[in-house]
C-alpha positions in Angstrom: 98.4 112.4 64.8 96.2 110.5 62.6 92.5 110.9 62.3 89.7 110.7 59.9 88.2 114.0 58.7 84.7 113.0 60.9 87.5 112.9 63.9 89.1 116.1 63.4 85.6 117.5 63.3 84.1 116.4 66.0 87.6 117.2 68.2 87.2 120.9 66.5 83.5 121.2 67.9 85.1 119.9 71.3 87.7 122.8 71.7 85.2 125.3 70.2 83.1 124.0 73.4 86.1 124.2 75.4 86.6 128.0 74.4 83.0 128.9 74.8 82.8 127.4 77.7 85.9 129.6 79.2 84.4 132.7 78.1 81.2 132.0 79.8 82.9 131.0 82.6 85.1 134.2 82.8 82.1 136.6 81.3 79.8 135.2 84.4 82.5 134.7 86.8 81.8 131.2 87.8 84.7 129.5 89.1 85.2 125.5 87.5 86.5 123.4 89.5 89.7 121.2 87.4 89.4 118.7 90.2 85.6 118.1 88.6 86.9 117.2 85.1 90.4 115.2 86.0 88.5 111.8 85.4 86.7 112.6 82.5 89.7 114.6 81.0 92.2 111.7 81.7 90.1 108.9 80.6 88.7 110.6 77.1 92.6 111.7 76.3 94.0 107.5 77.2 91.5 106.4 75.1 92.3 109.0 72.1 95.9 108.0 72.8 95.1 104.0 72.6 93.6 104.8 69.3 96.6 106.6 67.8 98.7 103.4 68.8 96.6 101.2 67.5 96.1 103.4 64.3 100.1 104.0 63.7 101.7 101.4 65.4 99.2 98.3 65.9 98.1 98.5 62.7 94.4 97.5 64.3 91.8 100.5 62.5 89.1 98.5 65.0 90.5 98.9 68.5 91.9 102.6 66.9 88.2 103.7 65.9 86.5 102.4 69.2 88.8 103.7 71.1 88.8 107.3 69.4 85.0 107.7 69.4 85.0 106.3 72.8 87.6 109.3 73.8 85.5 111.5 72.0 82.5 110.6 73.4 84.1 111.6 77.2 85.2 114.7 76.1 82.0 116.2 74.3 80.2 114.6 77.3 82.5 116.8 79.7 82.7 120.2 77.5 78.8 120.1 76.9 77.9 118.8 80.7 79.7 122.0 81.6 78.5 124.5 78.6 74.9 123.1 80.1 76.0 124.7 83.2 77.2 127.3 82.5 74.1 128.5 81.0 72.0 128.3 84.3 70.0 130.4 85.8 68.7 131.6 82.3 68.0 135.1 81.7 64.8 134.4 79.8 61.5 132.6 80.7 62.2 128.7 79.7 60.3 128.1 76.3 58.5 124.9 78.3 55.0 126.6 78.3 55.2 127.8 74.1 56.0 123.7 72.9 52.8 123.2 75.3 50.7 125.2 73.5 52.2 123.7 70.0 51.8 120.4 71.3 47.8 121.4 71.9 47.4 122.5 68.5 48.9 119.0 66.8 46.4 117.8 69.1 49.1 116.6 71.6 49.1 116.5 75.5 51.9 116.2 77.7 50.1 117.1 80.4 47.6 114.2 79.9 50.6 111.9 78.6 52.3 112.4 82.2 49.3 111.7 83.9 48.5 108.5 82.2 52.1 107.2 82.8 51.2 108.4 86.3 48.6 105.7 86.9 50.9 102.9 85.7 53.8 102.2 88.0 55.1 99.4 86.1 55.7 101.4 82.5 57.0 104.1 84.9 59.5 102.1 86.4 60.4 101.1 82.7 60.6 104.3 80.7 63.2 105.4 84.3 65.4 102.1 83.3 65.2 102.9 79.6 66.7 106.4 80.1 69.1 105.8 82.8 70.2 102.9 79.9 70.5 105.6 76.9 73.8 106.3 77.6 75.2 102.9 77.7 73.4 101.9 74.3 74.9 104.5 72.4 78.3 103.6 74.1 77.8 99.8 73.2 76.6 100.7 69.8 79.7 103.1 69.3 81.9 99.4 70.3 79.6 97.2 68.2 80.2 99.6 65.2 84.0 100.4 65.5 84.3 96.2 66.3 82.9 95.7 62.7 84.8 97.9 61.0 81.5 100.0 59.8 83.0 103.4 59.8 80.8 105.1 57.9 78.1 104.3 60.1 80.2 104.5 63.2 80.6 108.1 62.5 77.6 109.1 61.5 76.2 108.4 64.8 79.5 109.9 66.4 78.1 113.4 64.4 74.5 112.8 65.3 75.1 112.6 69.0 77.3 115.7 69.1 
């Protein structure tokens, strides 16, 4: 298989979530469905595969590095969706209440932040579109990137979201 180094270390920080992610499942015996992760599993390995044929055989390094980082992408979506998981209920108390209280001291209020965005439905309705959107930015920015050959960049943001 051929990869760049940033590949093989982002599909190295996949299986160490894959492992991780089996031994919490076995340690807490929760039981993970396969039938959950067929889709995501099938569709991040066709588009790792595509890329490898385009890489070796095409001899097209644009389709290859869109389609790896997109295959990428599914995967260390799936293996972290389910490490995210995995780690509920938490043992502790969440941390929520201590960033508050750091927040107050920078003179910051999330409390009052929530409440103004409260009394305007409009930027409410906006901020909902702009996160339900974050996904398919960084996924069009990862094809705008591997389309333009910038592969420096293109993998940069491939680390930064993992």
């Amino acid at each position: 298989m051929a990869f760049h180094p940033i590949e093989r270390l982002i599909l190295m920080i996949v299986g160490a979530f894959v492992v991780v992610d089996g031994f919490l499942a076995w340690w807490k015996g929760i039981g993970v469905s396969a039938n959950f992760f067929v889709f995501s599993l099938g569709s991040g390995l066709l588009f790792i595969a595509l890329g490898q044929v385009y890489r070796r055989w095409r001899d097209s390094e644009r389709i290859a590095l869109t389609t790896h980082v997109i295959g990428l992408f599914i995967l260390f979506s799936m293996v972290g969706s389910l490490f995210n998981v995995l780690l509920l209920p938490r043992p502790t108390a969440p941390i929520d209440a201590m960033l508050v209280r750091i927040d107050a001291w920078l003179g910051y209020s999330w409390p009052a932040l929530c409440a103004w965005i409260a009394g305007y439905p409009f930027l409410n309705s906006v901020l909902r579109i702009v996160y339900q959107l974050t996904l398919v930015q960084l996924f069009v920015a990862f094809v705008v990137l591997g389309m333009l050959l910038d592969r420096r960049r293109l993998h940069a943001g491939a680390l930064a979201w993992c």
